[in-house]
mmCIF file of the C-alpha atoms, coordinates in Angstrom:
data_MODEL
# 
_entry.id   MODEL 
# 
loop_
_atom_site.group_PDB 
_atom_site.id 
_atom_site.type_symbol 
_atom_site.label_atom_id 
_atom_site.label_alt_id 
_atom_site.label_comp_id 
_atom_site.label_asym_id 
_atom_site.label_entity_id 
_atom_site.label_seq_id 
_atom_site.pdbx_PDB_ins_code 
_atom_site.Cartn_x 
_atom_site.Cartn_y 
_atom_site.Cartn_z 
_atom_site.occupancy 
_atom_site.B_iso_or_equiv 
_atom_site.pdbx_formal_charge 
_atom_site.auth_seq_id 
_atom_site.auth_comp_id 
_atom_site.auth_asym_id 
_atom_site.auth_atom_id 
_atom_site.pdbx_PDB_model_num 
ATOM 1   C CA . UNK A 1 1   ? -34.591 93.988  -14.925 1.00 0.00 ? 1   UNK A CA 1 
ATOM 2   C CA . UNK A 1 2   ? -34.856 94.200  -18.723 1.00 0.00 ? 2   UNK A CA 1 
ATOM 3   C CA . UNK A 1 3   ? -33.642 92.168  -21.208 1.00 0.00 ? 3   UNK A CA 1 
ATOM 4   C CA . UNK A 1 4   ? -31.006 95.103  -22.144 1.00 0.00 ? 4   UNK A CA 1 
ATOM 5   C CA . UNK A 1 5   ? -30.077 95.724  -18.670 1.00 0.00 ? 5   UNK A CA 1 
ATOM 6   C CA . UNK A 1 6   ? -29.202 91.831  -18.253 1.00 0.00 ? 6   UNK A CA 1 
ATOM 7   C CA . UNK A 1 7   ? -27.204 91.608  -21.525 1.00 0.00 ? 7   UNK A CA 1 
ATOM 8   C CA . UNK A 1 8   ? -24.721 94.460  -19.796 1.00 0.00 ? 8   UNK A CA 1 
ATOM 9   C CA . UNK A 1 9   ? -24.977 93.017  -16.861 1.00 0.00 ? 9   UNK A CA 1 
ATOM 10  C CA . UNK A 1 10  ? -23.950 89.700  -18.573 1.00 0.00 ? 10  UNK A CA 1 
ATOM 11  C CA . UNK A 1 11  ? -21.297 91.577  -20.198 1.00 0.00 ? 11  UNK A CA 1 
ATOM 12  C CA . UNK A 1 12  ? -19.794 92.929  -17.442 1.00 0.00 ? 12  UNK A CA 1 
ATOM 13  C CA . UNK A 1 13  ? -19.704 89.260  -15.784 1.00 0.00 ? 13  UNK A CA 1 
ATOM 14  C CA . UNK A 1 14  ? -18.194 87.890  -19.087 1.00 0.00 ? 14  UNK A CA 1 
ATOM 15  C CA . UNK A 1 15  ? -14.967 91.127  -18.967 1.00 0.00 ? 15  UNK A CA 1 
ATOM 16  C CA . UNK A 1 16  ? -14.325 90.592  -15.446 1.00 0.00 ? 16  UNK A CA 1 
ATOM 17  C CA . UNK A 1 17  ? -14.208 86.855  -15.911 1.00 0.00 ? 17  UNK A CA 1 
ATOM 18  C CA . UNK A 1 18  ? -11.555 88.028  -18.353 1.00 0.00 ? 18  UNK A CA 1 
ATOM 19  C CA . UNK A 1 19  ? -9.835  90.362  -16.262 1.00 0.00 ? 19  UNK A CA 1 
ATOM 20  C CA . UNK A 1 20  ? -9.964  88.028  -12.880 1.00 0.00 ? 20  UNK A CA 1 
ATOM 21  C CA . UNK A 1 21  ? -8.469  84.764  -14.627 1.00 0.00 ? 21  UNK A CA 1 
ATOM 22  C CA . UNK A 1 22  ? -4.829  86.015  -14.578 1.00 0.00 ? 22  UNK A CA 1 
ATOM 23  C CA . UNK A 1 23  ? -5.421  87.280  -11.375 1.00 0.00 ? 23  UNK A CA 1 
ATOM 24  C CA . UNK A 1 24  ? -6.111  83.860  -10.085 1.00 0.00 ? 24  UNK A CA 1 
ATOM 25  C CA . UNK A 1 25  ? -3.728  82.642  -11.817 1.00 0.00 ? 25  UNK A CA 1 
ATOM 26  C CA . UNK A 1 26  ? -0.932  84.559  -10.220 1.00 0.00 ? 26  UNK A CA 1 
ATOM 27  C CA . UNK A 1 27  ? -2.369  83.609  -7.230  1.00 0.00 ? 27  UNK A CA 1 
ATOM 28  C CA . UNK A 1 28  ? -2.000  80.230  -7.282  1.00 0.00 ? 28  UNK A CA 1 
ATOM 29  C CA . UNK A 1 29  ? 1.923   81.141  -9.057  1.00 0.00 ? 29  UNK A CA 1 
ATOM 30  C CA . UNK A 1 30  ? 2.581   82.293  -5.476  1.00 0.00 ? 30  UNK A CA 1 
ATOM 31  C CA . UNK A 1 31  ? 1.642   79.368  -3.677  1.00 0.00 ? 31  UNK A CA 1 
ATOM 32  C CA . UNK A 1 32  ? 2.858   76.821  -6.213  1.00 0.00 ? 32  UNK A CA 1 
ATOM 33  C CA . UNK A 1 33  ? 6.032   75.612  -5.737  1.00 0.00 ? 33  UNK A CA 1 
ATOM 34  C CA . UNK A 1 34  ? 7.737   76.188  -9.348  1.00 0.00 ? 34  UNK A CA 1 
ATOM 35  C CA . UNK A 1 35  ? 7.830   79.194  -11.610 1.00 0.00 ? 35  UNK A CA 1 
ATOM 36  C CA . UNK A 1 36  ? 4.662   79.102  -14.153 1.00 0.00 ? 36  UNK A CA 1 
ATOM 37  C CA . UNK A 1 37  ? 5.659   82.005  -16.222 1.00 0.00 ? 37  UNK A CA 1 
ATOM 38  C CA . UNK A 1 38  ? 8.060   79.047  -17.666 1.00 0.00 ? 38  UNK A CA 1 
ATOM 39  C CA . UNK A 1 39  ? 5.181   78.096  -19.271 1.00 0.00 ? 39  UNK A CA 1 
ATOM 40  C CA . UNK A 1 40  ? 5.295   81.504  -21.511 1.00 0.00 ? 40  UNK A CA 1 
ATOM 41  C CA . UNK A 1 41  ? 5.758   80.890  -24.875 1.00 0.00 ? 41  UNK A CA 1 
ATOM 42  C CA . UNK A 1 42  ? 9.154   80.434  -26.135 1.00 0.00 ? 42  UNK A CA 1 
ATOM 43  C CA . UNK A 1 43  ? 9.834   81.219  -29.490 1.00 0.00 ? 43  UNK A CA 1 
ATOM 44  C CA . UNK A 1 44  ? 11.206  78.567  -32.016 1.00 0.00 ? 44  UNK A CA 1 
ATOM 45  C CA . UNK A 1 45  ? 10.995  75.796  -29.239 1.00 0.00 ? 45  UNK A CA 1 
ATOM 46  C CA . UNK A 1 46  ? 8.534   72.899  -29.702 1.00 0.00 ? 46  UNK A CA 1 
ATOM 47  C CA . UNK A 1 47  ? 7.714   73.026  -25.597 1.00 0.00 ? 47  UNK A CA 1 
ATOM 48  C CA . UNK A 1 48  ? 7.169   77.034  -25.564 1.00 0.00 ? 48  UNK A CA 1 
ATOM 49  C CA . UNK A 1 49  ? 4.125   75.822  -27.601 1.00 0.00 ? 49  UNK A CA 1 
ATOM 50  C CA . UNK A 1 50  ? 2.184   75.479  -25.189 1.00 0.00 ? 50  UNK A CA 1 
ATOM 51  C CA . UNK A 1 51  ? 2.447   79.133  -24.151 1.00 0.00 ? 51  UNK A CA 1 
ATOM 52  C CA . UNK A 1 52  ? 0.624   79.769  -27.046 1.00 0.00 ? 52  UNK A CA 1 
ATOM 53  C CA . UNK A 1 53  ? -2.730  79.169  -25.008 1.00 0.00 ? 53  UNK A CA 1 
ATOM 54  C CA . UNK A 1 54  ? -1.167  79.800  -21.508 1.00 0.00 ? 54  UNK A CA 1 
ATOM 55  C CA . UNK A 1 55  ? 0.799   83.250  -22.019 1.00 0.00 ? 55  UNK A CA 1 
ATOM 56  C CA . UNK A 1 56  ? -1.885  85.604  -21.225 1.00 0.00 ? 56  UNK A CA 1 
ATOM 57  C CA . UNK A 1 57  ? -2.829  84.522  -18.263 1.00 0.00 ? 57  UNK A CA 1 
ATOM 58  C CA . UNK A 1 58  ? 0.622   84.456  -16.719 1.00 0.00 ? 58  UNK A CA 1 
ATOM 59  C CA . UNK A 1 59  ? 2.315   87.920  -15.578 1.00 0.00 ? 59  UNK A CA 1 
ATOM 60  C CA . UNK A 1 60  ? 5.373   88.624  -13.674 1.00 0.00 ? 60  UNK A CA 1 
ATOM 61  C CA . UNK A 1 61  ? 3.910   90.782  -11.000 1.00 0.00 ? 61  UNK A CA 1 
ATOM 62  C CA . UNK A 1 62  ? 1.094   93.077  -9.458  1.00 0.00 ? 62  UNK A CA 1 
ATOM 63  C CA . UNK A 1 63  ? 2.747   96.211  -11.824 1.00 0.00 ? 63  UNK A CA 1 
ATOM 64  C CA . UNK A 1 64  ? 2.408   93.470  -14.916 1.00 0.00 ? 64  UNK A CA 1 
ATOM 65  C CA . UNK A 1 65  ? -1.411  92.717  -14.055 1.00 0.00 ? 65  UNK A CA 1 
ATOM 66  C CA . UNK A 1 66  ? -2.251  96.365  -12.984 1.00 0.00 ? 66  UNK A CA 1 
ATOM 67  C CA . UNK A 1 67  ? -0.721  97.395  -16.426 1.00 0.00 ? 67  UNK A CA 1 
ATOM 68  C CA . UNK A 1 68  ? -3.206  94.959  -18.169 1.00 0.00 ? 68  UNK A CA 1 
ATOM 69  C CA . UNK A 1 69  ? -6.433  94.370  -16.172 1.00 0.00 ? 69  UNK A CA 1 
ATOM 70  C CA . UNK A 1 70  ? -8.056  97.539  -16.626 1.00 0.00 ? 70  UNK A CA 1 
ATOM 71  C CA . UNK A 1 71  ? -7.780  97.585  -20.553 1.00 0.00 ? 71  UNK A CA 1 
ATOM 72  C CA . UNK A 1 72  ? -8.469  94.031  -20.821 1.00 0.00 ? 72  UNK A CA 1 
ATOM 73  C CA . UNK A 1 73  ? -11.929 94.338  -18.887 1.00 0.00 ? 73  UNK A CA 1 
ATOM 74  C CA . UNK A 1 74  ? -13.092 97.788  -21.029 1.00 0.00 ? 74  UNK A CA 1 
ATOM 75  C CA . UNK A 1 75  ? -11.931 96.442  -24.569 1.00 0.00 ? 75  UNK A CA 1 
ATOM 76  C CA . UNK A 1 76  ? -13.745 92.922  -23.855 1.00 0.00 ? 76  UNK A CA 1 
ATOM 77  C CA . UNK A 1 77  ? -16.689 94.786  -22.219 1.00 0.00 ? 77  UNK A CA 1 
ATOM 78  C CA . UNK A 1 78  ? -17.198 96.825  -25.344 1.00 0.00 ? 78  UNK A CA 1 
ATOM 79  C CA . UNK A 1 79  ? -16.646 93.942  -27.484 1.00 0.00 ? 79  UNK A CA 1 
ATOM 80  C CA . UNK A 1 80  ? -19.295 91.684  -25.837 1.00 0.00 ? 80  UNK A CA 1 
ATOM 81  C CA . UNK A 1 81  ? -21.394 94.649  -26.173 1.00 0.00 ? 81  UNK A CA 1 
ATOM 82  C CA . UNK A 1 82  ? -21.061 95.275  -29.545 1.00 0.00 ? 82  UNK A CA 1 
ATOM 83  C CA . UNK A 1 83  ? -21.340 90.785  -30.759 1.00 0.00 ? 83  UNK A CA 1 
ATOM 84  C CA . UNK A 1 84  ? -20.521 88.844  -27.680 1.00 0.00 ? 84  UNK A CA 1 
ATOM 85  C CA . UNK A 1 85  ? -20.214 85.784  -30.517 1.00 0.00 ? 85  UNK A CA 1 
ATOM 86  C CA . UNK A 1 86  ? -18.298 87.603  -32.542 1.00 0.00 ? 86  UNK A CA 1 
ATOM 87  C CA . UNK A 1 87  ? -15.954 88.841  -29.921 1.00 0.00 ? 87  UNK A CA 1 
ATOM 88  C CA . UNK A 1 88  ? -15.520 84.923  -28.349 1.00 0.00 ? 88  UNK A CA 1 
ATOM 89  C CA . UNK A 1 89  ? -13.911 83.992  -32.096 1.00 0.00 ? 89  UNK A CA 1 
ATOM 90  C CA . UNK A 1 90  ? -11.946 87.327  -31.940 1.00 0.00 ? 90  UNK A CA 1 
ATOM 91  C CA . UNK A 1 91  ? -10.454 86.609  -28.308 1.00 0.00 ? 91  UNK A CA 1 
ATOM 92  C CA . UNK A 1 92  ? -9.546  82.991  -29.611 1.00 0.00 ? 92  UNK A CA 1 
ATOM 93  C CA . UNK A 1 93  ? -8.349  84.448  -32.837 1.00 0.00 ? 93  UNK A CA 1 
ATOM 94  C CA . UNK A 1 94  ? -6.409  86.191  -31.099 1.00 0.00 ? 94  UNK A CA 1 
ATOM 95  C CA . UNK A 1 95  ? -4.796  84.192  -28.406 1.00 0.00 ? 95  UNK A CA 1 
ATOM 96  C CA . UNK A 1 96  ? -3.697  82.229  -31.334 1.00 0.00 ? 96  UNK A CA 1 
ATOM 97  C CA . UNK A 1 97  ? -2.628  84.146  -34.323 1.00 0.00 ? 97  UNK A CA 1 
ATOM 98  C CA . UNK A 1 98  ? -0.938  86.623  -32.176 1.00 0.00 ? 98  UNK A CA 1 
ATOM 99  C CA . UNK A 1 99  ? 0.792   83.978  -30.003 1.00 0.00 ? 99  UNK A CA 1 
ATOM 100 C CA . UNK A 1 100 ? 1.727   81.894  -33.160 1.00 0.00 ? 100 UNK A CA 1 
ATOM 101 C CA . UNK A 1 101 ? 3.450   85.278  -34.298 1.00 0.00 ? 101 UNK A CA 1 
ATOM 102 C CA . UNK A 1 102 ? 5.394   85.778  -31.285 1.00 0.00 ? 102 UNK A CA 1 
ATOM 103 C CA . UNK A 1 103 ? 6.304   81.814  -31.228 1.00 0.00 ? 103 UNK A CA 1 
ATOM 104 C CA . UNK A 1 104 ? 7.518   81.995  -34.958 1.00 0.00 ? 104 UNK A CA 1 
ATOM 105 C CA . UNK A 1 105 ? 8.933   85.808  -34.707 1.00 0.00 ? 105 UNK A CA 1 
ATOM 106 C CA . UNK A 1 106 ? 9.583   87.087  -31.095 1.00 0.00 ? 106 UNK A CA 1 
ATOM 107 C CA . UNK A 1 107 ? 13.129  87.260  -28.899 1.00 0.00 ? 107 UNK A CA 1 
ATOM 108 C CA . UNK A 1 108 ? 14.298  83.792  -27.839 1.00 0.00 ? 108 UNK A CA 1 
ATOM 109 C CA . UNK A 1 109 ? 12.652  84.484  -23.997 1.00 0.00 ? 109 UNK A CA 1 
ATOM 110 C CA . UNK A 1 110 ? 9.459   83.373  -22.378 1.00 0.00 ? 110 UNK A CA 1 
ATOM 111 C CA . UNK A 1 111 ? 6.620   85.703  -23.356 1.00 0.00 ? 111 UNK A CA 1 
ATOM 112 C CA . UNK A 1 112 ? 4.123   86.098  -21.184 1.00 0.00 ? 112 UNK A CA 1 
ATOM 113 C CA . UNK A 1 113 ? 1.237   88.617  -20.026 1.00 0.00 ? 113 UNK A CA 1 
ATOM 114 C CA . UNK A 1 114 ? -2.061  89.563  -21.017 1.00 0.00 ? 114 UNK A CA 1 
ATOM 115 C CA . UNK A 1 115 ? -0.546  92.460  -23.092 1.00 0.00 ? 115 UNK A CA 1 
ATOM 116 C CA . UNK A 1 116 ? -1.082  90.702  -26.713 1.00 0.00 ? 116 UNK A CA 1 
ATOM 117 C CA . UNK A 1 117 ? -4.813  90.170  -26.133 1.00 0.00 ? 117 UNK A CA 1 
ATOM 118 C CA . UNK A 1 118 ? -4.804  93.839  -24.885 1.00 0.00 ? 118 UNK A CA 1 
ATOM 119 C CA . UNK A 1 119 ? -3.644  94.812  -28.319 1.00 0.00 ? 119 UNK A CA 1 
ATOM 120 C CA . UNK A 1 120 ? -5.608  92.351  -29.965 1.00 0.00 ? 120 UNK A CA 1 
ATOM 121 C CA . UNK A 1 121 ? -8.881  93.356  -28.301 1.00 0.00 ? 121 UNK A CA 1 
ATOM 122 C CA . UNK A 1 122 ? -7.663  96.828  -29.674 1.00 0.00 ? 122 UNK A CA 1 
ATOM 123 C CA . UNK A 1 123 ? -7.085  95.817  -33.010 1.00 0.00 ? 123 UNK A CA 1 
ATOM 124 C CA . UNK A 1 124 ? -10.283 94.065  -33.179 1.00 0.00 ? 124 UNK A CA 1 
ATOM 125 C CA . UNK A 1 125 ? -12.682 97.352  -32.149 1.00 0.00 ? 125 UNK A CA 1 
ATOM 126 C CA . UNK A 1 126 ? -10.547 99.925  -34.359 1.00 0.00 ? 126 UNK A CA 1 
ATOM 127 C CA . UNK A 1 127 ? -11.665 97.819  -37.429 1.00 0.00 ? 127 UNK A CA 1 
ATOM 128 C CA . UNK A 1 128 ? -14.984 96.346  -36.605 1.00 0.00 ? 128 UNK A CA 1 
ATOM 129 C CA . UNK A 1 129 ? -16.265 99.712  -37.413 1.00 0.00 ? 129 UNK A CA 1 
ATOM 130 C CA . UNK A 1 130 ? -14.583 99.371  -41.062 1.00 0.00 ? 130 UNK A CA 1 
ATOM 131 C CA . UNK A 1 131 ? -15.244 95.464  -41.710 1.00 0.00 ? 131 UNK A CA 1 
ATOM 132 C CA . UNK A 1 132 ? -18.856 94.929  -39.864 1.00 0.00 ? 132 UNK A CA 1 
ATOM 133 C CA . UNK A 1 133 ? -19.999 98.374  -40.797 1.00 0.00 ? 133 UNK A CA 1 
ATOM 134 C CA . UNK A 1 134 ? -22.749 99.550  -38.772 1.00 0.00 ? 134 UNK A CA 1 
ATOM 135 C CA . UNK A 1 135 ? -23.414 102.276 -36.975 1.00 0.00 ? 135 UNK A CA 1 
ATOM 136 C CA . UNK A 1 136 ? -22.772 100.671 -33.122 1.00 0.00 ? 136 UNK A CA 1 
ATOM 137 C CA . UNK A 1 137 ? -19.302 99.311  -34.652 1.00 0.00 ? 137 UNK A CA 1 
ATOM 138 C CA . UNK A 1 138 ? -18.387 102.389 -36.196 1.00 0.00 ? 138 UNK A CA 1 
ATOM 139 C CA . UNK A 1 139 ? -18.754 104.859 -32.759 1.00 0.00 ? 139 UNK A CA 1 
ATOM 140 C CA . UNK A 1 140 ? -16.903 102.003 -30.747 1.00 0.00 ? 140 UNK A CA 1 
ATOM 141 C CA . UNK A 1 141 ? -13.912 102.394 -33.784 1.00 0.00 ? 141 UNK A CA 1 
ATOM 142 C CA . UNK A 1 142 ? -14.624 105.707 -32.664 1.00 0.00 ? 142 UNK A CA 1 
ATOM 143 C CA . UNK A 1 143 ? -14.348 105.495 -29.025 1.00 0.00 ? 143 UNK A CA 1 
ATOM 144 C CA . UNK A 1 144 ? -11.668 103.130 -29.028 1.00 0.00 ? 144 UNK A CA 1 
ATOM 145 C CA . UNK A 1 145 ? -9.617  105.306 -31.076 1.00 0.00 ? 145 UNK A CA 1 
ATOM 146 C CA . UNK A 1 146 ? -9.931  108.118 -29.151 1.00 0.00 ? 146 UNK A CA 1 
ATOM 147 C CA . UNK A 1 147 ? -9.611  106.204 -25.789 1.00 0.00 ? 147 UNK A CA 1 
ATOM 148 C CA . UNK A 1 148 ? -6.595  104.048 -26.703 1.00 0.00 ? 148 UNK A CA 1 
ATOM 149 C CA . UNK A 1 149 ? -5.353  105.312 -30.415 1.00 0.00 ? 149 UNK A CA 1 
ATOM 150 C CA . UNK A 1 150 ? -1.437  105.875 -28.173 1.00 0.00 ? 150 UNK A CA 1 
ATOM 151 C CA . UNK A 1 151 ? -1.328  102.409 -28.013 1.00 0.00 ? 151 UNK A CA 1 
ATOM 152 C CA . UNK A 1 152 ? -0.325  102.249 -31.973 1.00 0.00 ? 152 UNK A CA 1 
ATOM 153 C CA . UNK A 1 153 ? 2.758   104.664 -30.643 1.00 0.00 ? 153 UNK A CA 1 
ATOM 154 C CA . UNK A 1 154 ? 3.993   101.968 -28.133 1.00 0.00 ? 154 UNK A CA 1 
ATOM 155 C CA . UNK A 1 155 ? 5.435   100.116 -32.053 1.00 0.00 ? 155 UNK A CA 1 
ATOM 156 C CA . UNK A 1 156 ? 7.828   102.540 -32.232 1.00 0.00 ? 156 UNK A CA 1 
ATOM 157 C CA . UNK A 1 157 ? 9.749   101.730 -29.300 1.00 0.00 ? 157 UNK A CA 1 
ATOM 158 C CA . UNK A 1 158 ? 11.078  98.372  -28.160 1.00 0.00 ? 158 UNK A CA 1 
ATOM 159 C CA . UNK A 1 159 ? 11.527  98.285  -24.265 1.00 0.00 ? 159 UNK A CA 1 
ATOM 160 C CA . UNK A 1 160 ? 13.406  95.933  -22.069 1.00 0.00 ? 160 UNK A CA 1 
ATOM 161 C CA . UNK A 1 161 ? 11.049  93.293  -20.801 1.00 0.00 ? 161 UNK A CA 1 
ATOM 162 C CA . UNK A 1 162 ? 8.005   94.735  -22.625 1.00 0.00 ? 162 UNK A CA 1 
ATOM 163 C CA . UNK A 1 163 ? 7.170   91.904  -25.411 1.00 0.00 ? 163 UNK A CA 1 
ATOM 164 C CA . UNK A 1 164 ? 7.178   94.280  -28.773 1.00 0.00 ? 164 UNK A CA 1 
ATOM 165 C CA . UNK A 1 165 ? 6.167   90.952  -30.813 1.00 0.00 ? 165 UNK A CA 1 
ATOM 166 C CA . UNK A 1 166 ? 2.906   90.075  -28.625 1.00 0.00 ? 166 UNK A CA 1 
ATOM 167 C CA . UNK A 1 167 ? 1.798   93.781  -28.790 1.00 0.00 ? 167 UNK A CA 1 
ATOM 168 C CA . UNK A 1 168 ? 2.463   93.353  -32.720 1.00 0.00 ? 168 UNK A CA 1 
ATOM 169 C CA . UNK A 1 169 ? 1.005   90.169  -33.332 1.00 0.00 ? 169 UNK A CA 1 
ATOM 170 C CA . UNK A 1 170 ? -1.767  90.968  -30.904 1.00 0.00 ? 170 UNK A CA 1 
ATOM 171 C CA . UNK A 1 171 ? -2.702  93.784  -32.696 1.00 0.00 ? 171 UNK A CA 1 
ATOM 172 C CA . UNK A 1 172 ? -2.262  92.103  -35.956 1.00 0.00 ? 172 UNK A CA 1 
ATOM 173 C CA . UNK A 1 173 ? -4.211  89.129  -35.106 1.00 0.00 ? 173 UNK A CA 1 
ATOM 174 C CA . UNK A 1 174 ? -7.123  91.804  -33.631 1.00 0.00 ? 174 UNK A CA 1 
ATOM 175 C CA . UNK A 1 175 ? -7.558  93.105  -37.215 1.00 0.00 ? 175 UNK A CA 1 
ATOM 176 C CA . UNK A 1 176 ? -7.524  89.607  -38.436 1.00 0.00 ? 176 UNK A CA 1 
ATOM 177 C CA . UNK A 1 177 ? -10.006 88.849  -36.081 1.00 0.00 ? 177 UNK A CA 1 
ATOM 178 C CA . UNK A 1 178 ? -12.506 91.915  -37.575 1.00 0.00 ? 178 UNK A CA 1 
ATOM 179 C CA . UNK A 1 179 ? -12.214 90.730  -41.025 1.00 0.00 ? 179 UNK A CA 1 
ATOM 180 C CA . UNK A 1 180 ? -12.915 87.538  -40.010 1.00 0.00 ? 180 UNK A CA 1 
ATOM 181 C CA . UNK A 1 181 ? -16.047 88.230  -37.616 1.00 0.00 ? 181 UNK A CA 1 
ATOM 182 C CA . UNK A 1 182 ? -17.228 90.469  -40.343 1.00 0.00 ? 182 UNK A CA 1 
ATOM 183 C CA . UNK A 1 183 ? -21.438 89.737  -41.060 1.00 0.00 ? 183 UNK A CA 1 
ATOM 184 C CA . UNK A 1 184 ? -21.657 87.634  -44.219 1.00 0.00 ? 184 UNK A CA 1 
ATOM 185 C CA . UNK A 1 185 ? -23.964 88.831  -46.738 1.00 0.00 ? 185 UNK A CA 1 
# 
């Protein structure tokens, strides 16, 4: 195997790692005997905190997970593939911008759901071809876009039970995270 054929393998490893942990996590929800998604993040209230970390890897059902596991292993399998370092400090970037956001700005209900990292992840790619400009960054802007550019359309609608504010801050937080990750000269 060459070295380029076990960095994607690696890669792969590294988004399904991703993609499995909130699977496993809802897993063991089913067989505990409380109700983890209480430990969403709750906005404005010191012990929803701690959701801040644990949100995305808490959903409230196999539609929830479905909705987010496929998008969550492609974004963070074309991020590792484009800086696997750089896309680490994006995901925790992320996770805690965008969670901070929906703490300080989101309805007073748990949060919860990988959807914010989704977003983020998003976020991240569309502008790592703008901020780290070269040319593998720019074509996955490119293929991101094109891929997933409808997610910017899900803003203009706020649906029951879908967390508008972790979409938001996710996103936010992703573009952050580019600027950020961005090579120094």
């Amino acid at each position: 195997m060459s070295k380029r054929e076990a960095g994607v393998l690696d890669n792969l490893k590294l988004a399904f790692l991703i993609m499995a942990s909130p699977w496993l996590v809802f897993a063991l929800d089913l067989i505990l005997p409380f109700d983890l998604n209480r430990l969403g993040i709750l906005p404005r209230n010191f012990i929803g905190l701690r959701g801040i970390i644990l949100s995305p890897f808490l959903h409230a059902g196999i539609p929830h997970l479905l909705a987010n596991s496929g998008a969550l292993f492609f974004l963070s399998f074309l991020g590792f593939s484009l800086n696997r370092s750089a896309t680490f400090r994006a995901l925790a970037i992320i996770v805690l911008l965008g969670g901070a956001g929906v703490w300080v700005f989101g309805a007073p209900v748990y949060h919860i759901g990988a959807s914010g990292v989704v977003f983020g992840l998003f976020g991240y790619l569309l502008a790592s071809g703008l901020f780290h400009k070269d040319i593998k960054a720019i074509i996955v802007s490119a293929l991101v876009f094109f891929l997933y550019g409808g997610l910017v359309f899900s803003f203009l609608r706020v649906m029951p039970g879908i967390s508008w504010a972790a979409h938001f801050w996710g996103f936010v937080a992703g573009l952050l995270a580019a600027w950020l990750t961005r090579p120094k000269k």
